[in-house]
DSSP file (Angstrom, degrees, kcal/mol; ACC not computed):
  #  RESIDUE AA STRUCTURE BP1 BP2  ACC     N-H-->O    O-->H-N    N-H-->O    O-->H-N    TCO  KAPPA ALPHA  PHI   PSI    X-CA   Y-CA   Z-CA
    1    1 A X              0   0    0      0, 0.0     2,-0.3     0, 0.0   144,-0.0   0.000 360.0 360.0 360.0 145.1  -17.1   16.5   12.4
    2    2 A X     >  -     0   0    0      1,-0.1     4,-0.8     5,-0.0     3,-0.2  -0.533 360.0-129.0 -75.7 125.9  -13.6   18.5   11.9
    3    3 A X  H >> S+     0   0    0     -2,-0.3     4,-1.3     1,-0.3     3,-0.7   0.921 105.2  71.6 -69.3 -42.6  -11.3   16.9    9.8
    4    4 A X  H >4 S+     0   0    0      1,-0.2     3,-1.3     2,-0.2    -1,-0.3   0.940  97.2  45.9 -22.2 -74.6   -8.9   17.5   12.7
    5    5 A X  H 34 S+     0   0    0      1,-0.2    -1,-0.2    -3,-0.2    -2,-0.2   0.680 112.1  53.6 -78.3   1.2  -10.5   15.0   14.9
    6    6 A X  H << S+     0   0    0     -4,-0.8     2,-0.3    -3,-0.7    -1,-0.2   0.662 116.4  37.2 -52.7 -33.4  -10.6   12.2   11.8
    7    7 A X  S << S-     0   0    0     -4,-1.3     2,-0.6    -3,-1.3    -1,-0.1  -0.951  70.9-137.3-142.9 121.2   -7.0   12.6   11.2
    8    8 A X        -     0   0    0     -2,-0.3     2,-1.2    -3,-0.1    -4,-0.0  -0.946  20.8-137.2-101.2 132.7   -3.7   13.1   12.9
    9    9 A X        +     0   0    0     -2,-0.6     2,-0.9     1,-0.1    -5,-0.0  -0.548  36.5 169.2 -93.8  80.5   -1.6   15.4   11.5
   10   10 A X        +     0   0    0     -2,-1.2     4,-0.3     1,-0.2    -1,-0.1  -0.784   7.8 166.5-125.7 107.9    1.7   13.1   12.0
   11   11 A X  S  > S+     0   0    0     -2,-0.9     4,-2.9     1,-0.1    -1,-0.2   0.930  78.0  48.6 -80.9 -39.4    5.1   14.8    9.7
   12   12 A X  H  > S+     0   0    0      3,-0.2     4,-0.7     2,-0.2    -1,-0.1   0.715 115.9  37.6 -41.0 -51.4    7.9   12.6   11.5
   13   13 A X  H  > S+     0   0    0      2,-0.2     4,-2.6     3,-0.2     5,-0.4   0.858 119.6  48.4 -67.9 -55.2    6.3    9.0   11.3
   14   14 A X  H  > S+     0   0    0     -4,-0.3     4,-9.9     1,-0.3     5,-0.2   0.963 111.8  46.2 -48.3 -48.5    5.0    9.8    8.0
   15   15 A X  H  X S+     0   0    0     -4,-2.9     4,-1.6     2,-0.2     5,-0.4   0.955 121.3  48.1 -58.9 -38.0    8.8   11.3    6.6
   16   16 A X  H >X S+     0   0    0     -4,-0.7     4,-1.3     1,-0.2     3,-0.8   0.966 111.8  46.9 -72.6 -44.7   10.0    7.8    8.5
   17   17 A X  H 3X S+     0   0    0     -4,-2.6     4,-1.9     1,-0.3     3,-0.5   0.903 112.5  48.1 -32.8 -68.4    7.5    5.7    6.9
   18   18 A X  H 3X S+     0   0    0     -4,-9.9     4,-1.1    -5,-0.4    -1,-0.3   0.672 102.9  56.1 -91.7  11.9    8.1    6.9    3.8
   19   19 A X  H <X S+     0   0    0     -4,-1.6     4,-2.1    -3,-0.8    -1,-0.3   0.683 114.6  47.1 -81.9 -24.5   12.1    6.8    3.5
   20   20 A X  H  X S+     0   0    0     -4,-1.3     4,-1.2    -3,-0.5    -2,-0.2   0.818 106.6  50.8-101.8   0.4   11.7    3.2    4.3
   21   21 A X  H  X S+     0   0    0     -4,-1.9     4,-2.8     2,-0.2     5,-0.4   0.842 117.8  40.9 -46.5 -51.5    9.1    2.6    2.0
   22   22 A X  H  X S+     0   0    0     -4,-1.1     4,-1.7    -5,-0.3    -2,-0.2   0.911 111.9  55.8 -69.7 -38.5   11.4    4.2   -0.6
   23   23 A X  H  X S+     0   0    0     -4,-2.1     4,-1.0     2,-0.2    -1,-0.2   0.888 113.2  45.1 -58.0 -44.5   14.6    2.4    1.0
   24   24 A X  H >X S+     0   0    0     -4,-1.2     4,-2.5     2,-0.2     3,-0.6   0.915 111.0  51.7 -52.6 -51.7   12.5   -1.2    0.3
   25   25 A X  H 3X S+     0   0    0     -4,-2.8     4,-2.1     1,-0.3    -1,-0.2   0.835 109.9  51.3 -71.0 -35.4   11.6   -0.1   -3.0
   26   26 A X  H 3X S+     0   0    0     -4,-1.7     4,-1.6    -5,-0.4    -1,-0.3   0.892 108.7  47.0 -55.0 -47.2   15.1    0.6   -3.5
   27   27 A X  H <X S+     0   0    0     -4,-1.0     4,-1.0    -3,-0.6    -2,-0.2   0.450 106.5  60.6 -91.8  -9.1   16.5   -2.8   -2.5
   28   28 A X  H  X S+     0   0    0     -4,-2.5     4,-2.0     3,-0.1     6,-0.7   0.912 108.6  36.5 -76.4 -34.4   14.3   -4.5   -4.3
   29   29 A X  H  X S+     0   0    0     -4,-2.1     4,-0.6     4,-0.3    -2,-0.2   0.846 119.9  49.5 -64.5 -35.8   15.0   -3.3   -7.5
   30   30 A X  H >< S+     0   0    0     -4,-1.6     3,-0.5    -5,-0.2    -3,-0.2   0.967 120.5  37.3 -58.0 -52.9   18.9   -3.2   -6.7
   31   31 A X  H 3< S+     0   0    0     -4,-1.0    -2,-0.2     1,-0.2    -1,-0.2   0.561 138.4  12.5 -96.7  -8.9   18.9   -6.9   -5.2
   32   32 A X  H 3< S-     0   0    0     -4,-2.0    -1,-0.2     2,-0.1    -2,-0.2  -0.039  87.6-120.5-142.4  51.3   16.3   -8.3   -7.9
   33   33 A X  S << S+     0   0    0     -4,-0.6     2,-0.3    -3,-0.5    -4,-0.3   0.667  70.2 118.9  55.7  24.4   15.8   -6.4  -10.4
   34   34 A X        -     0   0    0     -6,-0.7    -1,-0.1    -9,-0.1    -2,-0.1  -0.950  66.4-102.2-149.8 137.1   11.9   -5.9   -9.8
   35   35 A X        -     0   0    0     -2,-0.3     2,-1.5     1,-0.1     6,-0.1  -0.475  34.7-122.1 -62.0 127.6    9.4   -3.2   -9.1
   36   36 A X        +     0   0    0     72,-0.1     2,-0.6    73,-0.1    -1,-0.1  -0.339  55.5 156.8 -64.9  53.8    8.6   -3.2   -5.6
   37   37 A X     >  -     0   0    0     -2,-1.5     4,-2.5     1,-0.2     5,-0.3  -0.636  36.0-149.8-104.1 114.9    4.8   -3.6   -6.6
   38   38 A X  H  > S+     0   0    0     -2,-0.6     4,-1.2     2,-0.2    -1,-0.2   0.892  93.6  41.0 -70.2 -13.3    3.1   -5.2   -3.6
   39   39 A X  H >> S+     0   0    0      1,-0.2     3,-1.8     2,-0.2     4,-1.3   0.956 113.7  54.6 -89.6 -52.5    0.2   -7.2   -5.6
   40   40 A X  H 3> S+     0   0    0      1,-0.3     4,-2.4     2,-0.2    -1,-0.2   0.699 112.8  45.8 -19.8 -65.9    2.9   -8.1   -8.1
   41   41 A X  H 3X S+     0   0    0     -4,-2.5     4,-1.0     1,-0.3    -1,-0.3   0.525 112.3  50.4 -69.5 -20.4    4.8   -9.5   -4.8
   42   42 A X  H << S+     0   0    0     -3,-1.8    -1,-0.3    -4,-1.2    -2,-0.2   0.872 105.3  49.0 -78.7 -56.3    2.1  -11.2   -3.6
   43   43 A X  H >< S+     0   0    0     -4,-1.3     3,-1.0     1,-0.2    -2,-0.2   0.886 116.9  56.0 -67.5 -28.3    0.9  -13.2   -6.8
   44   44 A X  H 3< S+     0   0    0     -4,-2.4     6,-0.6    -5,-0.3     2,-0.5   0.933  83.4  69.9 -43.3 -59.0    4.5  -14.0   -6.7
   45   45 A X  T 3< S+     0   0    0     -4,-1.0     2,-0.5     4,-0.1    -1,-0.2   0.091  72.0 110.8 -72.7  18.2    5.1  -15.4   -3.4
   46   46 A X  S X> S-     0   0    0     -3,-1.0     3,-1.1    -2,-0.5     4,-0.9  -0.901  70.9-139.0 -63.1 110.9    2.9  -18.7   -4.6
   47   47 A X  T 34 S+     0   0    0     -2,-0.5     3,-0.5     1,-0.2     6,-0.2   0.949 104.0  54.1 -19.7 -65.2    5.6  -21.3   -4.7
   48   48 A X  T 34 S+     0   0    0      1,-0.2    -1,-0.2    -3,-0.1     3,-0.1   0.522 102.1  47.0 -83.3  -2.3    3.7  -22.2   -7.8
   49   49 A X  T <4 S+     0   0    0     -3,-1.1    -1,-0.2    -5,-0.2     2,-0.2   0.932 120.9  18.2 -86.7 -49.1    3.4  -18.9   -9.9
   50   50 A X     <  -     0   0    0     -4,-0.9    -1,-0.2    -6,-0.6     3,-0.1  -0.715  54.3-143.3-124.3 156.4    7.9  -17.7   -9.6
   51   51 A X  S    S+     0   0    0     -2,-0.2     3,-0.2     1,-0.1    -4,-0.1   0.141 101.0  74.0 -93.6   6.7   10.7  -19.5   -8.8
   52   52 A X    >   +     0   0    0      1,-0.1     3,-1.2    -8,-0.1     4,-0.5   0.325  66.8 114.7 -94.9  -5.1   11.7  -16.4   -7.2
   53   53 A X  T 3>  +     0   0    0     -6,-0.2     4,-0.9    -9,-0.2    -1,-0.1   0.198  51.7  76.6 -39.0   1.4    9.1  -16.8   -4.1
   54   54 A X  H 3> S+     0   0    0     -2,-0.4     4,-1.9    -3,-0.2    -1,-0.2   0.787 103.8  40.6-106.9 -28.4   11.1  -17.2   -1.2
   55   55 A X  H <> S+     0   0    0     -3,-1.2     4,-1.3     1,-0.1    -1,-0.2   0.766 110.9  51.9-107.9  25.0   11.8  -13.4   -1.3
   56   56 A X  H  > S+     0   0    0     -4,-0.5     4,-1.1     2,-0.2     5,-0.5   0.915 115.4  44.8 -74.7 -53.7    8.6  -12.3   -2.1
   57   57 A X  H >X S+     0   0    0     -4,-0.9     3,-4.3     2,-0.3     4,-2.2   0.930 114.5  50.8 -51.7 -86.7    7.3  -14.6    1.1
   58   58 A X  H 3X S+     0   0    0     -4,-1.9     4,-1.6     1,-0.3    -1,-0.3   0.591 112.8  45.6 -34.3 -40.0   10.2  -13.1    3.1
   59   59 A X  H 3< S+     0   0    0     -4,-1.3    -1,-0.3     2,-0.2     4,-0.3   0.522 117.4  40.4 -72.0 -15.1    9.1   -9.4    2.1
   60   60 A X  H XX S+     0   0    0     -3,-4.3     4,-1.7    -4,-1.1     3,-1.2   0.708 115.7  55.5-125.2 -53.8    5.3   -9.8    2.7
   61   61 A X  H >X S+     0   0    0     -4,-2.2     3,-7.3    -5,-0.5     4,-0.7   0.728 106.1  52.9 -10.6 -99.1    6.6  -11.8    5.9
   62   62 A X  H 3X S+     0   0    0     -4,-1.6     4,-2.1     1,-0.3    -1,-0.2   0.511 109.5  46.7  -2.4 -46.4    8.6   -8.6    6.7
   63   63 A X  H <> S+     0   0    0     -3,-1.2     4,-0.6    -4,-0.3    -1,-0.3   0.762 106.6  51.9 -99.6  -1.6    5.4   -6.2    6.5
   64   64 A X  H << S+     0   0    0     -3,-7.3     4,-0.4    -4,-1.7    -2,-0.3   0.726 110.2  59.5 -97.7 -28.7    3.0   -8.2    8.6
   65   65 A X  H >X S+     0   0    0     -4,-0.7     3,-3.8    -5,-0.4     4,-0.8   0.944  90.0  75.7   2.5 -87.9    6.2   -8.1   11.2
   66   66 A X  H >X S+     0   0    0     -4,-2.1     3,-3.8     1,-0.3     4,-2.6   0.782  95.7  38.2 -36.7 -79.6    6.4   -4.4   11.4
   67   67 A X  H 3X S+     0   0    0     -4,-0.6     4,-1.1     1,-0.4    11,-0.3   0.527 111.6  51.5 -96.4  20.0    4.0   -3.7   13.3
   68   68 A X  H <4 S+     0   0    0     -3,-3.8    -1,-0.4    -4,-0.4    -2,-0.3   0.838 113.4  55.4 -87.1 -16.4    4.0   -6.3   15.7
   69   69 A X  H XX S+     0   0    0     -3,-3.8     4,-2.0    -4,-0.8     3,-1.8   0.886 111.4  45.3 -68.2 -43.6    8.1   -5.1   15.9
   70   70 A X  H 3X S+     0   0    0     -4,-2.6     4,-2.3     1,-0.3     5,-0.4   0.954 106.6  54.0 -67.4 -29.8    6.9   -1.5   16.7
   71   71 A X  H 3< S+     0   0    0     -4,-1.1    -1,-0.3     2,-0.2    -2,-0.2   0.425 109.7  50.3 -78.2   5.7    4.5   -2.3   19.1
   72   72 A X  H <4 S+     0   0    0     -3,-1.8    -2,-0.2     2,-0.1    -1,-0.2   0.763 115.6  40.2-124.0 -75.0    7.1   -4.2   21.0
   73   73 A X  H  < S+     0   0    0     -4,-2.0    -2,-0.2     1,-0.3    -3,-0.1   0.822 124.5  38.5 -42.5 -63.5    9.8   -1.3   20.9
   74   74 A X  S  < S-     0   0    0     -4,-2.3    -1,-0.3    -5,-0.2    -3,-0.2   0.751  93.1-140.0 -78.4 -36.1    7.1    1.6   21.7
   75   75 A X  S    S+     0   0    0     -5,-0.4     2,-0.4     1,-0.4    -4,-0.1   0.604  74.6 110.1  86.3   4.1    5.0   -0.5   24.1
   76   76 A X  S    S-     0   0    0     -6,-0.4    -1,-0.4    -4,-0.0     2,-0.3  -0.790  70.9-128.5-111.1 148.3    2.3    1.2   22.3
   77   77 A X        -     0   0    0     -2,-0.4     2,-0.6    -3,-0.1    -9,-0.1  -0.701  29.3 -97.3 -95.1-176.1    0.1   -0.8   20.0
   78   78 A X        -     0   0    0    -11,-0.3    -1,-0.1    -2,-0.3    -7,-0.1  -0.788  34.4-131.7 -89.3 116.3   -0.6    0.1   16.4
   79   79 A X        -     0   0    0     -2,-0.6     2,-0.5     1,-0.1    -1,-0.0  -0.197  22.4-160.6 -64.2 146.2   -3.9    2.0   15.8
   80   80 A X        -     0   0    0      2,-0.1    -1,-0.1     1,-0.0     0, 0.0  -0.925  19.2-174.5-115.7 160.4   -5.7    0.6   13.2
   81   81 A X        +     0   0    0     -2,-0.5     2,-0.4     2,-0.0    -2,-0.0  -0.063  39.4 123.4-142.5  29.5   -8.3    2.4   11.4
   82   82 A X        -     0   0    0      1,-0.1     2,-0.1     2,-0.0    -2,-0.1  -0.772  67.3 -78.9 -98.0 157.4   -9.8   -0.2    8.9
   83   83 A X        -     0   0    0     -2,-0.4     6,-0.2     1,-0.1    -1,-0.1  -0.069  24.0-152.7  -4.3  87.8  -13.4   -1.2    8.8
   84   84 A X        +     0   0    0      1,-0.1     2,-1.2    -2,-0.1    -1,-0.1   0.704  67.5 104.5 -40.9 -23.5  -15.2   -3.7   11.2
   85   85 A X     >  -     0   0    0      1,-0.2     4,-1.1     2,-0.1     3,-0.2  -0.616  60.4-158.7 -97.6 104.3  -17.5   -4.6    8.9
   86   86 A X  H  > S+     0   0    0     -2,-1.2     4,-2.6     1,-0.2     3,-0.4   0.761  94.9  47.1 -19.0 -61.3  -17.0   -8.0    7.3
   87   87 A X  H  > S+     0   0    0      1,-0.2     4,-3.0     2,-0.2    -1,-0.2   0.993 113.5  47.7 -58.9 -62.4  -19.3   -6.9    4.1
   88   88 A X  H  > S+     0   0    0      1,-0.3     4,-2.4     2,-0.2    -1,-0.2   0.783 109.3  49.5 -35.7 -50.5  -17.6   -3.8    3.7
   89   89 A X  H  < S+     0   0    0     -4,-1.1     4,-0.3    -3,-0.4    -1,-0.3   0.844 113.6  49.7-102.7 -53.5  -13.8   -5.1    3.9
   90   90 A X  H >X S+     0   0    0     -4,-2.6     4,-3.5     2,-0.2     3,-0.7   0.924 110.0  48.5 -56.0 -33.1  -14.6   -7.9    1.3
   91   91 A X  H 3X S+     0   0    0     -4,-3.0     4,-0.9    -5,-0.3     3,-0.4   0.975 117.2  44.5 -51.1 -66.4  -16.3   -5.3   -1.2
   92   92 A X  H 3< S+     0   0    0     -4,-2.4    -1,-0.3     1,-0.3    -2,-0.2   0.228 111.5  51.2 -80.6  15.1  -13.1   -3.0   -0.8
   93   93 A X  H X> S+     0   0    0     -3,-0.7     4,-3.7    -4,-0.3     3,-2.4   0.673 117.4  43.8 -99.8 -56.0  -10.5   -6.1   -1.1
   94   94 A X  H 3X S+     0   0    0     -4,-3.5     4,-0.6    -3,-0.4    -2,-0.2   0.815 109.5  53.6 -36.1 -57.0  -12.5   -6.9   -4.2
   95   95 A X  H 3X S+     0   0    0     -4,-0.9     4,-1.3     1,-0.3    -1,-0.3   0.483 114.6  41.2 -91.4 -20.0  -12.7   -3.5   -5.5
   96   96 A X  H <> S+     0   0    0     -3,-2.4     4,-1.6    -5,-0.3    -1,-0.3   0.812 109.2  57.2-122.7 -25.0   -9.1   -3.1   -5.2
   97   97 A X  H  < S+     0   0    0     -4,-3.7     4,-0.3     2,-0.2    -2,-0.2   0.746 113.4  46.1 -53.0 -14.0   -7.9   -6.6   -6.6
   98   98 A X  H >X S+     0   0    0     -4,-0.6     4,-1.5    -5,-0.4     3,-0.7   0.809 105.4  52.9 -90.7 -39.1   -9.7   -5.8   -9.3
   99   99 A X  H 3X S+     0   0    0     -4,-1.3     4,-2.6     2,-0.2    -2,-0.2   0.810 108.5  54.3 -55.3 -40.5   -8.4   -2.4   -9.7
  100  100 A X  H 3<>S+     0   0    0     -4,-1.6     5,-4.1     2,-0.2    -1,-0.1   0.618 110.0  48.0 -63.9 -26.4   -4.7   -3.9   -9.6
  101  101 A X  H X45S+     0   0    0     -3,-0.7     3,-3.5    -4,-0.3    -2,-0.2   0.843 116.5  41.4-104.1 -59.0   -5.4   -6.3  -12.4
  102  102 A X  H 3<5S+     0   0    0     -4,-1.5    -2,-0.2     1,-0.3    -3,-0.2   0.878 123.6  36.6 -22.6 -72.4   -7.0   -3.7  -14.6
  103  103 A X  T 3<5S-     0   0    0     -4,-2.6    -1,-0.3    -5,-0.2    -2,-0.1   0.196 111.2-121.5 -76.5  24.3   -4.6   -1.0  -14.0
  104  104 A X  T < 5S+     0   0    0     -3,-3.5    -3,-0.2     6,-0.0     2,-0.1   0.799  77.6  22.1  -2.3 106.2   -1.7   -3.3  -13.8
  105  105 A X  S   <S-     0   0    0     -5,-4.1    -2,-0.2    20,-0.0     2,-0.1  -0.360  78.3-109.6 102.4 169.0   -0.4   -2.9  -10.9
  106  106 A X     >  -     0   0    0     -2,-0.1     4,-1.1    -9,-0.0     3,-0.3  -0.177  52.3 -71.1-120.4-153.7   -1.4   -1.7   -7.5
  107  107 A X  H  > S+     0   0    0      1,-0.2     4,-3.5     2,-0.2     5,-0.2   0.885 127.2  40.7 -52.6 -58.5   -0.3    2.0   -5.4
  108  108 A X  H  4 S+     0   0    0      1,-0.2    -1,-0.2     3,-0.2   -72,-0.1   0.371 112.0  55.1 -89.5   5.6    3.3    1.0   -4.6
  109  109 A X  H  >>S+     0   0    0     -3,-0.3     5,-1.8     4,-0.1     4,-0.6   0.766 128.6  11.5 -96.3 -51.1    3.9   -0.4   -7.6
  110  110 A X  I  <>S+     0   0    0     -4,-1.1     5,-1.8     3,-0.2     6,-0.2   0.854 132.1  53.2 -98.9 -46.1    2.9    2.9  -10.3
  111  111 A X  I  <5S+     0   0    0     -4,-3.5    -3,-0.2    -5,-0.3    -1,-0.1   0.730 126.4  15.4 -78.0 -12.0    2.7    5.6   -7.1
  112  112 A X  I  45S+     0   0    0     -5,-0.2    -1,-0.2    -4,-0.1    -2,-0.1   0.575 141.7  19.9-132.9 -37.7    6.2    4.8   -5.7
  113  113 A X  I  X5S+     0   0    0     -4,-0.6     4,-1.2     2,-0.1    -3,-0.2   0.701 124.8  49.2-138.6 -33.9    8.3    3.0   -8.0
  114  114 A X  I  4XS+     0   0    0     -5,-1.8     5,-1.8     2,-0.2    -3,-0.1   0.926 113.2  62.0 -47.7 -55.7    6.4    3.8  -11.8
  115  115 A X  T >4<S+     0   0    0     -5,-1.8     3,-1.4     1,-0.3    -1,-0.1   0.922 109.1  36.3 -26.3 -77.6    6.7    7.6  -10.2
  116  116 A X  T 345S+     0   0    0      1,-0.2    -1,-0.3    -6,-0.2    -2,-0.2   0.668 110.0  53.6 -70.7 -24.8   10.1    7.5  -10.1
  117  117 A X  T 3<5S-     0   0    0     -4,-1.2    -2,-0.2     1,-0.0    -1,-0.2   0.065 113.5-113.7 -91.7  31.5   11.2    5.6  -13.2
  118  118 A X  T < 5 -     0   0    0     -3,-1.4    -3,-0.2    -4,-0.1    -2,-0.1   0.624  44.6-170.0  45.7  15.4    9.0    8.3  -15.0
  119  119 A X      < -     0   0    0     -5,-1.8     4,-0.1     1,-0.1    -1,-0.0  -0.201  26.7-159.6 -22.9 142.0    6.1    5.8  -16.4
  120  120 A X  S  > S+     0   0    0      2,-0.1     4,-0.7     3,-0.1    -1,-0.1   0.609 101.1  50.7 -99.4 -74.3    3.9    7.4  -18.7
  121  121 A X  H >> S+     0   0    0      1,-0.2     3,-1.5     2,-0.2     4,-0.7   0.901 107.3  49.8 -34.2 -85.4    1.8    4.4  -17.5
  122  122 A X  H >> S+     0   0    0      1,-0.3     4,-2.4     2,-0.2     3,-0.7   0.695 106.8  58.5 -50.9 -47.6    2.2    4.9  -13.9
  123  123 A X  H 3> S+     0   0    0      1,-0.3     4,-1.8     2,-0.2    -1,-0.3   0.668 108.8  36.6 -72.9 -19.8    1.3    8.3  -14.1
  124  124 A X  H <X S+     0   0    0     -3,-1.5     4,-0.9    -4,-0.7    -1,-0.3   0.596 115.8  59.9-102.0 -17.3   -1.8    8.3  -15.4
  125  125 A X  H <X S+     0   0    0     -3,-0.7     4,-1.8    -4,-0.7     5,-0.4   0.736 112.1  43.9 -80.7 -43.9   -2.5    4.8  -13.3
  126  126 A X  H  X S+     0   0    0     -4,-2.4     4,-1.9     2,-0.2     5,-0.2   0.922 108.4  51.0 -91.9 -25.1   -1.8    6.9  -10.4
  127  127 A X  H  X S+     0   0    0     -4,-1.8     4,-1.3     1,-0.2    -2,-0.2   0.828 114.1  53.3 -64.7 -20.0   -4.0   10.4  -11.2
  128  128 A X  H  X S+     0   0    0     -4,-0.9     4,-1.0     2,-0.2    -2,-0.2   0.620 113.2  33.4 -80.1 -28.2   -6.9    8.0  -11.8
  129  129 A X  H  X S+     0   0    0     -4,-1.8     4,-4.1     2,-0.2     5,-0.2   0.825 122.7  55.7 -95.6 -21.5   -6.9    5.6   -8.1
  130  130 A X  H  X S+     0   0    0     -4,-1.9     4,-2.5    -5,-0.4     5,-0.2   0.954 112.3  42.0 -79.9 -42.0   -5.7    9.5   -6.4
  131  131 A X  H >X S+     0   0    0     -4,-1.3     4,-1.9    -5,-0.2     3,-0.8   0.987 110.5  52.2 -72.0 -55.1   -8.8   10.8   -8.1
  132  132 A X  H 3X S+     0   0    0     -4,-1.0     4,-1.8     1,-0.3    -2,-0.2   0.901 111.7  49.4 -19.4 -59.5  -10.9    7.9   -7.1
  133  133 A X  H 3X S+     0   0    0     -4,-4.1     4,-1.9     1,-0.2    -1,-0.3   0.833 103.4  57.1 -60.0 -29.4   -9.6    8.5   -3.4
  134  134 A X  H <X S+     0   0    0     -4,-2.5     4,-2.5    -3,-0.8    -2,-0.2   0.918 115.5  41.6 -71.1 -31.9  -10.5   12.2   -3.4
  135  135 A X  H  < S+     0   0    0     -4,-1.9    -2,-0.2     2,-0.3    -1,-0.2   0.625 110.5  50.7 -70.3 -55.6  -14.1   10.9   -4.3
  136  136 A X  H >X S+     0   0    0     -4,-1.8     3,-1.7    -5,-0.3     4,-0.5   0.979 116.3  43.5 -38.4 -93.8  -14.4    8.2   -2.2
  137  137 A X  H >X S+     0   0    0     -4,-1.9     3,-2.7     1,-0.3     4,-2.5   0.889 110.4  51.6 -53.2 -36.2  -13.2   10.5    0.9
  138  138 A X  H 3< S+     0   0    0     -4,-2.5     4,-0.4     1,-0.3    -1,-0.3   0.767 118.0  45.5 -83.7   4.9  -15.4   13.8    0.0
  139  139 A X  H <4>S+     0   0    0     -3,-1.7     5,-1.1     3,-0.2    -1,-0.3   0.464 115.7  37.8 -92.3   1.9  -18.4   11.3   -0.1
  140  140 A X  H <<5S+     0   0    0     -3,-2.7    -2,-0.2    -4,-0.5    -3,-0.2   0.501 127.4  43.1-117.7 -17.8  -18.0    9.1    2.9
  141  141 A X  T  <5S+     0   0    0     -4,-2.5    -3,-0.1    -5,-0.4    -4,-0.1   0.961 135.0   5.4 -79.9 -64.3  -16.8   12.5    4.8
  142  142 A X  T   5S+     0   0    0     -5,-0.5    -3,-0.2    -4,-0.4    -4,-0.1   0.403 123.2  46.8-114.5  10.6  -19.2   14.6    3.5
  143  143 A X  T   5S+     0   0    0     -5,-0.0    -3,-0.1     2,-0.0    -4,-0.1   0.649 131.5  14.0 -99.7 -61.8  -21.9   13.7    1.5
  144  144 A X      <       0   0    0     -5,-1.1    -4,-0.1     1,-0.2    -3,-0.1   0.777 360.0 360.0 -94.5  -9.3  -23.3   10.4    3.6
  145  145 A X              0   0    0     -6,-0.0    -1,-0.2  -144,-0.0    -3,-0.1   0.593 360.0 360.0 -91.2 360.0  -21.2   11.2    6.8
């Protein structure tokens, strides 16, 4: 199969996508001081973990939103493209809650906001899940697919 028809080549959404990823990442650190790191923001948003939860909640609110906001405005829904398969989609939730506590911290955390404050840390956190991903695709693409 072509990698063409796997993929849509899309530069507009993606450049929009990621200036407001970058804008978020921005206003989190400006308006509380905190790496916009989403499992960070997630074990946070426990009432019982921060006293700082209500805008961890409100931000993870915020991204399960989106795409019910876009589909409203575009009239179009939002493709998804994860897994069907119950077994699968717990292994790979595992696999990457585990990955998050290990590498402390998750993608947006070292690839997005470590990235940019020049981490040491981050950088080597993020050549290690980016090789993992190349690995992962050119075996599910092309080794068993």
């Amino acid at each position: 199969m072509p990698l063409s028809t796997l993929t849509e080549f899309t530069p507009w959404a993606s450049l929009f996508g990621g200036v407001l990823i970058g804008l978020a990442a921005i206003m989190v650190m400006a308006f509380f001081g905190r790496v916009a790191g989403i499992s960070g923001i997630t074990v946070g948003a426990l009432p019982t973990v921060r006293s700082d939860w209500s805008w961890r909640l409100s931000f993870l609110v915020g991204l399960g939103l989106a795409p019910l906001l876009l589909t409203f405005i575009t009239g179009e829904p939002v493709e998804q493209t994860v897994s069907a398969d119950l077994a699968v989609m717990i292994l790979a939730g595992l696999l990457v809650g585990f990955g998050t506590i290990w590498g402390s911290g998750c993608t947006s955390g070292h690839g997005v906001c470590g990235l940019a404050r020049l981490s040491m840390r981050s950088l080597v956190a993020v050549g290690t899940f980016m090789t993992a991903a190349f690995l992962t695709v050119l075996f599910l693409r092309h080794i068993i697919g």
